[in-house]
N, CA, C and O atoms as a Tripos MOL2 file, in Angstrom:
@<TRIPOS>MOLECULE
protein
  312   311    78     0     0
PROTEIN
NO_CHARGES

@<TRIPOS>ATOM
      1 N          57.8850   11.3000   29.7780 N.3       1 UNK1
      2 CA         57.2100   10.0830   30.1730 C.3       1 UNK1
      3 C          55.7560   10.4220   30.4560 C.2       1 UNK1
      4 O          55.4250   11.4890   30.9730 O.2       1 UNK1
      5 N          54.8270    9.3900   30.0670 N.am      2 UNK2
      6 CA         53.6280    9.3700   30.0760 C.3       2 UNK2
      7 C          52.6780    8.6620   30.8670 C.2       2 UNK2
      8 O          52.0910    7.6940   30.3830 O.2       2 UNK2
      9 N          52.4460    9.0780   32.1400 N.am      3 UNK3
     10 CA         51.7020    7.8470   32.9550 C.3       3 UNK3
     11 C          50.3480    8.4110   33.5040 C.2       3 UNK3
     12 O          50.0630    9.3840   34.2020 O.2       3 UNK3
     13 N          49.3180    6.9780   32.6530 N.am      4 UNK4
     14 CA         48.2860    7.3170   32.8960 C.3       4 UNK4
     15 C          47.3840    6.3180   34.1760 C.2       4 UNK4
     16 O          47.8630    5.1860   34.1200 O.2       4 UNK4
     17 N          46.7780    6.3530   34.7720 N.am      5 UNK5
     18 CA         45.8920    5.6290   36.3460 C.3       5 UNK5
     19 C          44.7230    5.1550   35.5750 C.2       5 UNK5
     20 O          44.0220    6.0880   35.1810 O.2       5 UNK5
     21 N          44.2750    3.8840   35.2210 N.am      6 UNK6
     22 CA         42.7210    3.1650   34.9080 C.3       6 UNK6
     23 C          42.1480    3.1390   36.3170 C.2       6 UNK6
     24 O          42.9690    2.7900   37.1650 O.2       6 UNK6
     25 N          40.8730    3.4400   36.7830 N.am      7 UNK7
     26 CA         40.4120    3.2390   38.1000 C.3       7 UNK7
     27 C          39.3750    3.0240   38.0320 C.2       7 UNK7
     28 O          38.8010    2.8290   36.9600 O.2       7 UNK7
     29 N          38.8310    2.9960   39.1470 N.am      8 UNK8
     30 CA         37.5480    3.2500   39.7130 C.3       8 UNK8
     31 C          37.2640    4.4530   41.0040 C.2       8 UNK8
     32 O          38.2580    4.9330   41.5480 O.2       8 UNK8
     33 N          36.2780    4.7670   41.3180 N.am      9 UNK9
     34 CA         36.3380    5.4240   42.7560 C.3       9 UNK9
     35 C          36.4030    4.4770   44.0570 C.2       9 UNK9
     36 O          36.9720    4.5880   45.1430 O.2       9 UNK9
     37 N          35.5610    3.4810   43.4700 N.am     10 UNK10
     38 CA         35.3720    2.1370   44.7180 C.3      10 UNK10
     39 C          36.9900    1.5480   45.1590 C.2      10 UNK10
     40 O          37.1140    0.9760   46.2420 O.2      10 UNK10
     41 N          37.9640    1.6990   44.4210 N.am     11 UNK11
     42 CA         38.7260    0.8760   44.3820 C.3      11 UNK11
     43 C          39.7160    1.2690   45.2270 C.2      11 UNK11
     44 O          40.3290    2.2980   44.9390 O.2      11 UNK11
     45 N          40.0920    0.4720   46.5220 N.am     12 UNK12
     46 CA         40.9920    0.6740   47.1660 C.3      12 UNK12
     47 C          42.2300    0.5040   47.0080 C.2      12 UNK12
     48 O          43.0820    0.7500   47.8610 O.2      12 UNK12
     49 N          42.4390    0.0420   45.8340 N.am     13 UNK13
     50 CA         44.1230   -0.0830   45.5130 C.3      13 UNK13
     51 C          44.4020    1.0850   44.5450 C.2      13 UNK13
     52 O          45.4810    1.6300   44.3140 O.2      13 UNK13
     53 N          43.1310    1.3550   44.0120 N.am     14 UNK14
     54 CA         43.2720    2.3520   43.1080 C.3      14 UNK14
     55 C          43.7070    3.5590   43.9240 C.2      14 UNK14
     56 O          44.7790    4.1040   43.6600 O.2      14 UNK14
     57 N          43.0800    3.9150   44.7110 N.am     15 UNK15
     58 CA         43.3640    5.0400   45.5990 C.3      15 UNK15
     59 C          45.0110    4.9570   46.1890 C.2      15 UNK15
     60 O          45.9410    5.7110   45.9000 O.2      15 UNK15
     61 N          45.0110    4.0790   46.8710 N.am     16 UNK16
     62 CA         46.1070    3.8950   47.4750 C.3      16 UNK16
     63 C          47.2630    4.0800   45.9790 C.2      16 UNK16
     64 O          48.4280    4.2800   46.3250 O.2      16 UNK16
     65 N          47.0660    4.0360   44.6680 N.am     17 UNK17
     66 CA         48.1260    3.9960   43.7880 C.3      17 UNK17
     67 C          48.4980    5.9470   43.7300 C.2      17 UNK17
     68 O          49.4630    6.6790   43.9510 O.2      17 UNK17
     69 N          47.0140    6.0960   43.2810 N.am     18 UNK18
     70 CA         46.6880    7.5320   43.3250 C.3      18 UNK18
     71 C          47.5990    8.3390   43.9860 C.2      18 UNK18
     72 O          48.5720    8.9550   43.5500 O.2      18 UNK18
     73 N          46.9050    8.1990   45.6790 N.am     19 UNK19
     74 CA         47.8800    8.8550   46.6320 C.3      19 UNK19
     75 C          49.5560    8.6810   46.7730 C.2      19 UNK19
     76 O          50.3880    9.5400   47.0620 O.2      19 UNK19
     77 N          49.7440    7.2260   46.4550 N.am     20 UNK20
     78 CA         51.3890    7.2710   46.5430 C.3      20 UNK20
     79 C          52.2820    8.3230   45.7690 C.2      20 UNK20
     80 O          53.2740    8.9910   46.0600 O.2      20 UNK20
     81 N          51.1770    8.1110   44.2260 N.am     21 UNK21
     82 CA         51.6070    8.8810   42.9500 C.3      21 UNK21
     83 C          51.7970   10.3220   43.3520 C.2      21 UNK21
     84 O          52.9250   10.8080   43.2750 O.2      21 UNK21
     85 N          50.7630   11.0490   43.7820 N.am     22 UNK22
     86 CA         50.8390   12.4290   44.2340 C.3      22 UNK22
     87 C          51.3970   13.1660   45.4210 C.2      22 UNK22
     88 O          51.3740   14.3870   45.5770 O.2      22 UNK22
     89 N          52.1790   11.7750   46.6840 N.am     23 UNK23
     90 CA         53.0210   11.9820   47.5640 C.3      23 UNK23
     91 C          54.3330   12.0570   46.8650 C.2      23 UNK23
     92 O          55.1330   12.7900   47.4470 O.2      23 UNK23
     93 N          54.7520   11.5200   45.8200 N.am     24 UNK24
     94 CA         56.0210   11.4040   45.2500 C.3      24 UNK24
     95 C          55.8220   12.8650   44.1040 C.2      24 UNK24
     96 O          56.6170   13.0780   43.1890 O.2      24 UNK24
     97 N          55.2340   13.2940   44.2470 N.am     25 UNK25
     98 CA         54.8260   14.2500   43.3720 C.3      25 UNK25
     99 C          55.6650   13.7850   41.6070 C.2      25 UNK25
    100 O          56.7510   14.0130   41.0750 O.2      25 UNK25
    101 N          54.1870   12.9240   41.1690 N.am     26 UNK26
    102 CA         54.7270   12.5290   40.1490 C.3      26 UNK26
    103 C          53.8700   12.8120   39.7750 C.2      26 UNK26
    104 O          53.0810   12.7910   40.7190 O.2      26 UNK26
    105 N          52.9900   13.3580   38.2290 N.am     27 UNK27
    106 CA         52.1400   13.7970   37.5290 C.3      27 UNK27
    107 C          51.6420   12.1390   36.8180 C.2      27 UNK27
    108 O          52.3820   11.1960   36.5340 O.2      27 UNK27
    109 N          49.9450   12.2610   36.6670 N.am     28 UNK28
    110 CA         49.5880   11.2470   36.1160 C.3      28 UNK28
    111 C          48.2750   12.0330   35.2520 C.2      28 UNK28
    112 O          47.9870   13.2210   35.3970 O.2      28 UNK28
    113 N          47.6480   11.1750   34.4310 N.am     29 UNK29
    114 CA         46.0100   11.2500   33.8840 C.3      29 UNK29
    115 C          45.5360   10.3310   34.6380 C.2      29 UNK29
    116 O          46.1590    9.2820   34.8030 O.2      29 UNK29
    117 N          44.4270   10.5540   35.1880 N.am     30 UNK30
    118 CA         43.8700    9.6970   36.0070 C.3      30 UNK30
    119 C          43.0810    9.0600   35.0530 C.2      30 UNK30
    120 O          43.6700    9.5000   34.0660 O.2      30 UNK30
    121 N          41.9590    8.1720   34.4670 N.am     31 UNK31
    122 CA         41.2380    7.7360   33.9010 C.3      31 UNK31
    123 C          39.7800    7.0370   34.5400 C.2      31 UNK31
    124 O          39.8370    5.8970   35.0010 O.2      31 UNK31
    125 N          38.7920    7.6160   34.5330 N.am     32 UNK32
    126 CA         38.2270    6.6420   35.2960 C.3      32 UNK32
    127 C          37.0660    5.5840   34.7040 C.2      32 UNK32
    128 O          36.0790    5.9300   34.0540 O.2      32 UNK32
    129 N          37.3020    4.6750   34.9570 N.am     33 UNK33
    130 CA         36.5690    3.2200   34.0560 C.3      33 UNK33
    131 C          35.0980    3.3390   34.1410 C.2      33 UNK33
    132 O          34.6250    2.7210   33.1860 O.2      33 UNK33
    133 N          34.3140    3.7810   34.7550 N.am     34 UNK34
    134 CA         33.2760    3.9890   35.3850 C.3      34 UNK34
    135 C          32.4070    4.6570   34.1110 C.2      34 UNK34
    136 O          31.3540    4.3360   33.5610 O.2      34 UNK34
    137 N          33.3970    5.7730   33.9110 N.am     35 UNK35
    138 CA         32.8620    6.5930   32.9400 C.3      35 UNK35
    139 C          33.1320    6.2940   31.4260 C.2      35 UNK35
    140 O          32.6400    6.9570   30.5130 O.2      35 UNK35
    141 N          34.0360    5.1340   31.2470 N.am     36 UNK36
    142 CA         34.8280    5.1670   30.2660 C.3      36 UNK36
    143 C          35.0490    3.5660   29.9590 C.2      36 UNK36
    144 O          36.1480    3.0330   29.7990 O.2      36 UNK36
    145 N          33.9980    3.0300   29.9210 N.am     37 UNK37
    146 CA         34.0460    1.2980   29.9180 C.3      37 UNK37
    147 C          34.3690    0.7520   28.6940 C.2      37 UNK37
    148 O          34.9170   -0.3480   28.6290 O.2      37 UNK37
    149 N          34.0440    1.5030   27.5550 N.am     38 UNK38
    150 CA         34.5810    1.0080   26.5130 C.3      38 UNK38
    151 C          36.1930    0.8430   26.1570 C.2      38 UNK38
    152 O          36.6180    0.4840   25.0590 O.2      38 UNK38
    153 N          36.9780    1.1680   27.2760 N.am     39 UNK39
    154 CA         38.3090    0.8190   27.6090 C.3      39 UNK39
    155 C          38.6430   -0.1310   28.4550 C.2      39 UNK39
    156 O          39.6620    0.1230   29.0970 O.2      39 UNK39
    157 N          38.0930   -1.2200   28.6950 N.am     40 UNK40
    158 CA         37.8450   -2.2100   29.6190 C.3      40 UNK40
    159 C          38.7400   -3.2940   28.5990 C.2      40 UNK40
    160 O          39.8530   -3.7270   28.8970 O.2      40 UNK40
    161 N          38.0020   -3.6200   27.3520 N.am     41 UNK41
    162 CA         38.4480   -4.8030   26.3170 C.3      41 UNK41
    163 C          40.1780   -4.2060   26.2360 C.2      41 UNK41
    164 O          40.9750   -5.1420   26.2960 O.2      41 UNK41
    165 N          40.7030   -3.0850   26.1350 N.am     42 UNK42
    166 CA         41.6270   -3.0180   25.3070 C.3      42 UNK42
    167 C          42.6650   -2.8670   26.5330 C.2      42 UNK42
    168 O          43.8790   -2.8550   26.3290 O.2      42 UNK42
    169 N          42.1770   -2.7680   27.6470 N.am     43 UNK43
    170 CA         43.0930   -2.9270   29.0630 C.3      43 UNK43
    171 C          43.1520   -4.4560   29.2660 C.2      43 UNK43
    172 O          44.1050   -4.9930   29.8300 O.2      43 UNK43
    173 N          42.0360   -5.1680   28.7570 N.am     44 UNK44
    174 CA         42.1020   -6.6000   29.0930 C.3      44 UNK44
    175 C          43.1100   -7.3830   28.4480 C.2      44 UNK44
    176 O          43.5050   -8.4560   28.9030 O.2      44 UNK44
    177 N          43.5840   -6.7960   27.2590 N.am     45 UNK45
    178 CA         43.5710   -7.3180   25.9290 C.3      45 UNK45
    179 C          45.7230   -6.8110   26.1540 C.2      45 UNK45
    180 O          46.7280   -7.3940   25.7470 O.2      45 UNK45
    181 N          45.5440   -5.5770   26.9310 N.am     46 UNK46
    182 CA         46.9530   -5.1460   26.9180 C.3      46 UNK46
    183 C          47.9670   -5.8380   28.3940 C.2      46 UNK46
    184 O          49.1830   -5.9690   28.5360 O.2      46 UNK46
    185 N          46.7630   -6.1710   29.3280 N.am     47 UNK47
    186 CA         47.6630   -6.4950   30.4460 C.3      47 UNK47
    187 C          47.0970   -8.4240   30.5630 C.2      47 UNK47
    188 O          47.5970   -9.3700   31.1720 O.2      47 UNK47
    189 N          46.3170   -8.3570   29.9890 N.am     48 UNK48
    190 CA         45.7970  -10.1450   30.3340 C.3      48 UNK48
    191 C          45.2810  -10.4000   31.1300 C.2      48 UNK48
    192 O          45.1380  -11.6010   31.3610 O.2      48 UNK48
    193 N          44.6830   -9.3810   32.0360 N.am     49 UNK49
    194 CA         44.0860   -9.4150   33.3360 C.3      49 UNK49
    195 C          42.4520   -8.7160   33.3560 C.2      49 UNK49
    196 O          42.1250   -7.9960   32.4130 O.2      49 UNK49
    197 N          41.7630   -8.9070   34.1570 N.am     50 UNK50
    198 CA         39.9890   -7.8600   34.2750 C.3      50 UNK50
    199 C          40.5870   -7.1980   36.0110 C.2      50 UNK50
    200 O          39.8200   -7.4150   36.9500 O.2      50 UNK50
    201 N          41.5080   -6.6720   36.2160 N.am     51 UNK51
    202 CA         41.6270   -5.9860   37.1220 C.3      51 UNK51
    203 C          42.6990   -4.7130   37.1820 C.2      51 UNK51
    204 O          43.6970   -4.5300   36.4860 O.2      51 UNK51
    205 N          41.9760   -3.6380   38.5930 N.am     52 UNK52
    206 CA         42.3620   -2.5330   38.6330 C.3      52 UNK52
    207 C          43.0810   -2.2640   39.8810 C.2      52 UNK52
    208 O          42.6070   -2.7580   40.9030 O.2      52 UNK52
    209 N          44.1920   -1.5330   39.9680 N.am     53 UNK53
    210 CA         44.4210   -0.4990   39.0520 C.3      53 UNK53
    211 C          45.1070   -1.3890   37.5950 C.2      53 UNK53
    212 O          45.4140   -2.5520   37.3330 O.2      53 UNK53
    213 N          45.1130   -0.3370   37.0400 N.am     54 UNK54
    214 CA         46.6840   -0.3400   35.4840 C.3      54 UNK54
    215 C          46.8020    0.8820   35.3600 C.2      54 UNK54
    216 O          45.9100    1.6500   35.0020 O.2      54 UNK54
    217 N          48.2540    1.2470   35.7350 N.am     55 UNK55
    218 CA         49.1360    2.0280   35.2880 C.3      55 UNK55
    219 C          49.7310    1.9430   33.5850 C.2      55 UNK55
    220 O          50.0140    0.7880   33.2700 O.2      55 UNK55
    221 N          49.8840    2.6570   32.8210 N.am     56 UNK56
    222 CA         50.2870    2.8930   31.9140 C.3      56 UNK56
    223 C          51.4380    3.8870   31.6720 C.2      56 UNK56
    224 O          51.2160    5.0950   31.6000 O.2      56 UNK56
    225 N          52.7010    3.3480   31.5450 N.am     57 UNK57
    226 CA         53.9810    4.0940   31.2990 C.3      57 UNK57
    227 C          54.2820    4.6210   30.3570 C.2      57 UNK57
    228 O          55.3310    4.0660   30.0290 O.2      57 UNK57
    229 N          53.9180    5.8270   29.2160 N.am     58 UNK58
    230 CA         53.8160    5.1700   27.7960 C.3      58 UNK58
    231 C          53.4600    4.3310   27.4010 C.2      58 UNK58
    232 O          52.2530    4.2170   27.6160 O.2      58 UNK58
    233 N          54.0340    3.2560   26.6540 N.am     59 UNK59
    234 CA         52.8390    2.2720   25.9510 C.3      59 UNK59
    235 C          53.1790    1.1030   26.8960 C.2      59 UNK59
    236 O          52.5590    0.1840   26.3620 O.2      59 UNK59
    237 N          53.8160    0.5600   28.0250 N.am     60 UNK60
    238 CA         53.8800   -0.4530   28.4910 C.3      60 UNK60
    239 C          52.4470    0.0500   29.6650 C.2      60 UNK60
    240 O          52.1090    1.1530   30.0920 O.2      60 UNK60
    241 N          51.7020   -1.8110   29.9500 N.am     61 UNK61
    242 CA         50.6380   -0.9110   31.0450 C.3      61 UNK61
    243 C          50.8160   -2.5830   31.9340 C.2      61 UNK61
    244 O          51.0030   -3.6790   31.4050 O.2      61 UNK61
    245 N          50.7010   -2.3170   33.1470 N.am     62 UNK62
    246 CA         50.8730   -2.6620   34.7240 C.3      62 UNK62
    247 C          49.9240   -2.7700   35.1900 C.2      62 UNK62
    248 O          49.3210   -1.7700   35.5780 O.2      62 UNK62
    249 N          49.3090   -4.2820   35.3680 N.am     63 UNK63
    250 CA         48.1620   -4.1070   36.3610 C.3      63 UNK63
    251 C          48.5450   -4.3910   37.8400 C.2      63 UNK63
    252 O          49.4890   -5.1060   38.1770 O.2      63 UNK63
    253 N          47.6930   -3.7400   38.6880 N.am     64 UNK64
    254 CA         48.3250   -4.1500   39.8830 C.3      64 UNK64
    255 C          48.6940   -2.7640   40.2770 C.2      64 UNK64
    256 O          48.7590   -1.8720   39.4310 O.2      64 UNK64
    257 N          48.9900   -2.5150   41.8090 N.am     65 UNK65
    258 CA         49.8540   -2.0370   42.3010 C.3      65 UNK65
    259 C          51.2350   -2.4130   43.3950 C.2      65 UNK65
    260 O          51.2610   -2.4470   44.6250 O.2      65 UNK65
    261 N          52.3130   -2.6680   42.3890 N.am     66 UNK66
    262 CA         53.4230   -3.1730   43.1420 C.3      66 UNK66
    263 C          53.9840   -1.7460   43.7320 C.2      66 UNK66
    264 O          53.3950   -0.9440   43.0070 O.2      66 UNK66
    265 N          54.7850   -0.9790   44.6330 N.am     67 UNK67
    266 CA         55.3230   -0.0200   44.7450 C.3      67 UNK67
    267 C          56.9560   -0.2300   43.9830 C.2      67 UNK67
    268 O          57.5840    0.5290   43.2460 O.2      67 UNK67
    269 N          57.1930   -1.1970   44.3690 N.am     68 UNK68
    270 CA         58.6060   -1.3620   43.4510 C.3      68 UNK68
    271 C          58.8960   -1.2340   42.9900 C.2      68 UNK68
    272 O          59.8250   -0.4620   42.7520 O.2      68 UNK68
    273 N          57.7800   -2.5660   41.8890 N.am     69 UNK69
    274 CA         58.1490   -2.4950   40.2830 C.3      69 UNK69
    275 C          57.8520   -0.8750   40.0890 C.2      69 UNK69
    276 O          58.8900   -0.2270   39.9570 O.2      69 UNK69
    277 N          56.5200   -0.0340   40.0440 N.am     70 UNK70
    278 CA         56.2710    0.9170   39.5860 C.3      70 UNK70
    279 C          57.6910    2.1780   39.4500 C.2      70 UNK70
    280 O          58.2570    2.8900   38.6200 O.2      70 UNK70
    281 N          57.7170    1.8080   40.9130 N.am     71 UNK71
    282 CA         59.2620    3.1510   40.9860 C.3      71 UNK71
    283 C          60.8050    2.7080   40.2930 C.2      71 UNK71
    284 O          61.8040    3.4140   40.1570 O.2      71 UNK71
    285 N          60.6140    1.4460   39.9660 N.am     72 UNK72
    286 CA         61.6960    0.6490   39.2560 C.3      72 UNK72
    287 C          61.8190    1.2270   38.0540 C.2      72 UNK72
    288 O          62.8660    1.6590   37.5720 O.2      72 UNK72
    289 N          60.4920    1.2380   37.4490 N.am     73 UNK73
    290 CA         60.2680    1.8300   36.1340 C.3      73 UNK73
    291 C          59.6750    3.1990   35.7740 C.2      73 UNK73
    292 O          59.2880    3.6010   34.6770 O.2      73 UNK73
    293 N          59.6960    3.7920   36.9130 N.am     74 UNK74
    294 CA         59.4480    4.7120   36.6530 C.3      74 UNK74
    295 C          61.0370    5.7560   36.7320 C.2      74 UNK74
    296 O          61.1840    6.7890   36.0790 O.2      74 UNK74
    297 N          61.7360    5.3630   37.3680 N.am     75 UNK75
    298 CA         63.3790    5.8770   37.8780 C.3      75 UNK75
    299 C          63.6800    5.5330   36.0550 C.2      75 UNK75
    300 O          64.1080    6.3700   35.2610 O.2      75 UNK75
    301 N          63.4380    4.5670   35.8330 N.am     76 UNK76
    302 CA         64.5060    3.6960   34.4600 C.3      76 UNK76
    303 C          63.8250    4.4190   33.5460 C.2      76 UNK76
    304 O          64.5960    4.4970   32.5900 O.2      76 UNK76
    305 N          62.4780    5.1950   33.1890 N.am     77 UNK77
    306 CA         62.0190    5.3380   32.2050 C.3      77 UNK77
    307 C          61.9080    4.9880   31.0410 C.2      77 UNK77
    308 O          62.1180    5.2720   29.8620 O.2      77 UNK77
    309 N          61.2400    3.7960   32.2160 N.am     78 UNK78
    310 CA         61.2830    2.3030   31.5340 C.3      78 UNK78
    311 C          62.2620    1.9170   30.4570 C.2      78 UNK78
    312 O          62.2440    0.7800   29.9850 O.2      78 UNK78
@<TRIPOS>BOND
     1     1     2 1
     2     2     3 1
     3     3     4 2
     4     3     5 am
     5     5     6 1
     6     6     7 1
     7     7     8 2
     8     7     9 am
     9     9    10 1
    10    10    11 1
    11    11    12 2
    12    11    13 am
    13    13    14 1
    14    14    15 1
    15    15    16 2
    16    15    17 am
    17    17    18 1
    18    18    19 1
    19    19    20 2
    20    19    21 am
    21    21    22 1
    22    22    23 1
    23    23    24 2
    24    23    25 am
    25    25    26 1
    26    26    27 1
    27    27    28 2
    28    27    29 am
    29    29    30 1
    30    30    31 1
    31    31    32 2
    32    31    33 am
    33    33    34 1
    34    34    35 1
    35    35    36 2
    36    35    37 am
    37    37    38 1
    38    38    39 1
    39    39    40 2
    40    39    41 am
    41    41    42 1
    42    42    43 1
    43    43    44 2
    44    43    45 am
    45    45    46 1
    46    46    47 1
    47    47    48 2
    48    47    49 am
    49    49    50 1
    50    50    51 1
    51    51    52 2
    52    51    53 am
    53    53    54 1
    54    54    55 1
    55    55    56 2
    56    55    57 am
    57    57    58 1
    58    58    59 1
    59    59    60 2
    60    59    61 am
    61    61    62 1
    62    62    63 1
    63    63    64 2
    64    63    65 am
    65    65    66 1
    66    66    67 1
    67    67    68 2
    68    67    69 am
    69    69    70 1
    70    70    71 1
    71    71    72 2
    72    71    73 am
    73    73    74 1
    74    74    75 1
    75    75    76 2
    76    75    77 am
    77    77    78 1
    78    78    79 1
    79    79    80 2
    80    79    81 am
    81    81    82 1
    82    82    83 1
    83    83    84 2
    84    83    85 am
    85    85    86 1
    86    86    87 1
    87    87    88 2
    88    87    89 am
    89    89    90 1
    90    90    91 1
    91    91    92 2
    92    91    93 am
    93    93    94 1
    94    94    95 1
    95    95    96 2
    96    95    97 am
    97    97    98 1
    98    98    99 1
    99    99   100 2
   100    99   101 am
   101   101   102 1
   102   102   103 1
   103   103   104 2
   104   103   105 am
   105   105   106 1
   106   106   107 1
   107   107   108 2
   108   107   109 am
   109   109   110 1
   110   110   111 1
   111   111   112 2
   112   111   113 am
   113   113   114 1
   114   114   115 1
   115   115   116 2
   116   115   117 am
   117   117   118 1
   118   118   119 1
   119   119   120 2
   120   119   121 am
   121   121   122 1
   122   122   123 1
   123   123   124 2
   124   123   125 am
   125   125   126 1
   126   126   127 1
   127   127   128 2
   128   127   129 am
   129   129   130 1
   130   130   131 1
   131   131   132 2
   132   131   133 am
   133   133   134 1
   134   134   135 1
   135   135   136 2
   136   135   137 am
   137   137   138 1
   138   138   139 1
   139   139   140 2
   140   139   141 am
   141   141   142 1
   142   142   143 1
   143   143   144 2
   144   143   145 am
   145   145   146 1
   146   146   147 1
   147   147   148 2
   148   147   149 am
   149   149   150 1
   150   150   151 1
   151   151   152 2
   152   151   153 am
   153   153   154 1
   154   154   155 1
   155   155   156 2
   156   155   157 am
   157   157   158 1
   158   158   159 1
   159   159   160 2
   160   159   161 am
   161   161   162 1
   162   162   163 1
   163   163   164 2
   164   163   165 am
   165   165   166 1
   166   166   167 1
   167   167   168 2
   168   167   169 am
   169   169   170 1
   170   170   171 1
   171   171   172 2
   172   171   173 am
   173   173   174 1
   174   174   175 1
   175   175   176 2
   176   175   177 am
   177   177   178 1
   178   178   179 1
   179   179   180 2
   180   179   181 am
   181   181   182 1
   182   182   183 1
   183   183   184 2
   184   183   185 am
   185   185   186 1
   186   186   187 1
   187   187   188 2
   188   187   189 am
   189   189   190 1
   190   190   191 1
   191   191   192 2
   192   191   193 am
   193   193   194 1
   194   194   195 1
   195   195   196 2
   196   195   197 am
   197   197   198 1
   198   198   199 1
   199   199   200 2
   200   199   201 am
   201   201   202 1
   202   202   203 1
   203   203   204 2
   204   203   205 am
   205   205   206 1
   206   206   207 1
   207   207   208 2
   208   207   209 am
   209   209   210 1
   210   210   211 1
   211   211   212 2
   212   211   213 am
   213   213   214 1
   214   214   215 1
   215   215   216 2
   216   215   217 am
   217   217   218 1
   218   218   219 1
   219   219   220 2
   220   219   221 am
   221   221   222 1
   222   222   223 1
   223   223   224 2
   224   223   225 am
   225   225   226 1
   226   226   227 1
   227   227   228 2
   228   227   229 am
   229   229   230 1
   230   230   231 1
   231   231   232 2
   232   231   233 am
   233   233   234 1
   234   234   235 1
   235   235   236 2
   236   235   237 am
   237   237   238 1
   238   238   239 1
   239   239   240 2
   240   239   241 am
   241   241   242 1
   242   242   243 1
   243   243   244 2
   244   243   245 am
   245   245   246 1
   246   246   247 1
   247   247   248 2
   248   247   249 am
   249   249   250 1
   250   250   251 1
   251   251   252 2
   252   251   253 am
   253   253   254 1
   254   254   255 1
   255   255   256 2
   256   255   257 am
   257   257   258 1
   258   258   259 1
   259   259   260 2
   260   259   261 am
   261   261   262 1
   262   262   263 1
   263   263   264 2
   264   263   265 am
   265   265   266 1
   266   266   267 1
   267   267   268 2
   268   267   269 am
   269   269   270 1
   270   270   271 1
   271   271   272 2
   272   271   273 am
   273   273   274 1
   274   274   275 1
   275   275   276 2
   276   275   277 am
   277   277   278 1
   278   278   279 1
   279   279   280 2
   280   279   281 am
   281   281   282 1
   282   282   283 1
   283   283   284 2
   284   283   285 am
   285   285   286 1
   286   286   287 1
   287   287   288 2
   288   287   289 am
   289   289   290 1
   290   290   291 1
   291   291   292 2
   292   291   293 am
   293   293   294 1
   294   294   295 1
   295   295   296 2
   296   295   297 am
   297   297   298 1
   298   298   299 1
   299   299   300 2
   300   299   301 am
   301   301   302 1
   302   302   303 1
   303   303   304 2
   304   303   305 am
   305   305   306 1
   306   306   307 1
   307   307   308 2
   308   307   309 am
   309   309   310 1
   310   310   311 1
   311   311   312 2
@<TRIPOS>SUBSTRUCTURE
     1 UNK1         2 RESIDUE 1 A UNK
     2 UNK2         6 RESIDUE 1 A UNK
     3 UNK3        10 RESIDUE 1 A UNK
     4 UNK4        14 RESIDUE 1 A UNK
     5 UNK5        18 RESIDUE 1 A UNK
     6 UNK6        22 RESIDUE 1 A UNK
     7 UNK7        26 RESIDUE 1 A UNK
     8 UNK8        30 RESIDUE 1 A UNK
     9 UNK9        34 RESIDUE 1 A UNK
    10 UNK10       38 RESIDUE 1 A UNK
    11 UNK11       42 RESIDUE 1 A UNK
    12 UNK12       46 RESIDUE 1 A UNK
    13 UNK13       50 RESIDUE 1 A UNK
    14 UNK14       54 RESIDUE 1 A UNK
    15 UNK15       58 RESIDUE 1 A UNK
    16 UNK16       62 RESIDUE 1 A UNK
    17 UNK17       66 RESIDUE 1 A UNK
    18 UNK18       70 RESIDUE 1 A UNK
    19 UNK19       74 RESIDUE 1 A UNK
    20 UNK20       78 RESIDUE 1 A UNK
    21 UNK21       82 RESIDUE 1 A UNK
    22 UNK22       86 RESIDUE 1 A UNK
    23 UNK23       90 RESIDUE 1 A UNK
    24 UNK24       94 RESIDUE 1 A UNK
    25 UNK25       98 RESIDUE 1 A UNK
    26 UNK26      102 RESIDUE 1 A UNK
    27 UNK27      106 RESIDUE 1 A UNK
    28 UNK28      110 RESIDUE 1 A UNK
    29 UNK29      114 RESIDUE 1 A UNK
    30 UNK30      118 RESIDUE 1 A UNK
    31 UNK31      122 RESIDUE 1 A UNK
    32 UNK32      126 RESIDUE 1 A UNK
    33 UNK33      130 RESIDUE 1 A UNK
    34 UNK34      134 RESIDUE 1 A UNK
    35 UNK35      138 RESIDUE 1 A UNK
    36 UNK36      142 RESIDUE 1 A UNK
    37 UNK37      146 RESIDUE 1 A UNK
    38 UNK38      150 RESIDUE 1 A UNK
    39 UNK39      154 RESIDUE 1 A UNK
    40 UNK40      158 RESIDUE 1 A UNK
    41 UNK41      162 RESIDUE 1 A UNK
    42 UNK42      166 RESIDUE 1 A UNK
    43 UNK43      170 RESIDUE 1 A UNK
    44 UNK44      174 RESIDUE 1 A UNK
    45 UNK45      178 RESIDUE 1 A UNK
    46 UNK46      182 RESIDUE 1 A UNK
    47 UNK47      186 RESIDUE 1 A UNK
    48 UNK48      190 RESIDUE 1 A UNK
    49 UNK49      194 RESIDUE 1 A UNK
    50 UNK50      198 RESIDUE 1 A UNK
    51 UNK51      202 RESIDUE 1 A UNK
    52 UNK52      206 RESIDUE 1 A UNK
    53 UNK53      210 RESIDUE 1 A UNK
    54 UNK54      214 RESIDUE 1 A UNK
    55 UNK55      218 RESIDUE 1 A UNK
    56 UNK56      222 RESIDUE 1 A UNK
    57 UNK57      226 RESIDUE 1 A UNK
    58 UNK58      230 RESIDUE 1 A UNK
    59 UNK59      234 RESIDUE 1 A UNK
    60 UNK60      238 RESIDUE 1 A UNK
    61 UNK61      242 RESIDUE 1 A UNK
    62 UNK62      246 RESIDUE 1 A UNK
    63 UNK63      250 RESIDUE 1 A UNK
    64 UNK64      254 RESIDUE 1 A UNK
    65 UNK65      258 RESIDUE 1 A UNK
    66 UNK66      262 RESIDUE 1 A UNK
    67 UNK67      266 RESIDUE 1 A UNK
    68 UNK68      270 RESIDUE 1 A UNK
    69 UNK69      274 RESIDUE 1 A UNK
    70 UNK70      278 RESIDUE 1 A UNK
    71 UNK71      282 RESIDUE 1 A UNK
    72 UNK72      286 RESIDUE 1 A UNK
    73 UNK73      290 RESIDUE 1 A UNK
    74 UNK74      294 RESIDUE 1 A UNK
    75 UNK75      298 RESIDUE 1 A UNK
    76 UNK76      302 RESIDUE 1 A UNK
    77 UNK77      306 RESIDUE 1 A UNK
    78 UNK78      310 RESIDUE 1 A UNK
């Protein structure tokens, strides 16, 4: 399984996804938007939303941070 973090540094949910991720000691790519904006359209385009975080499970991607859903699908692999 493949899970990658869209962020920012500013972003307090982002962080808070971050840290949960690395308390559960689950491995991620972090990504950060800041540096990397030309991934903005195709996050927009994949979740329907202009907001951060998005998680990416493999090819399904999650905006938001729910703790639930995330560990829902992350247990199910997807």
């Amino acid at each position: 399984m493949t899970i990658k973090v869209y962020s920012t540094p500013a972003c307090p949910s982002c962080s808070m996804l971050k840290n949960f991720l690395k308390n559960k000691n689950i491995s991620f790519e972090e990504i950060n938007l800041t540096n990397h904006r030309e991934l903005i359209p195709m996050i927009v385009e994949k979740t329907g939303k202009a907001e951060i975080p998005v998680i990416q499970i493999n090819e399904e991607f999650i905006s938001g941070f729910n703790k639930e859903e995330l560990m829902k699908k992350i247990q199910n692999g997807l």
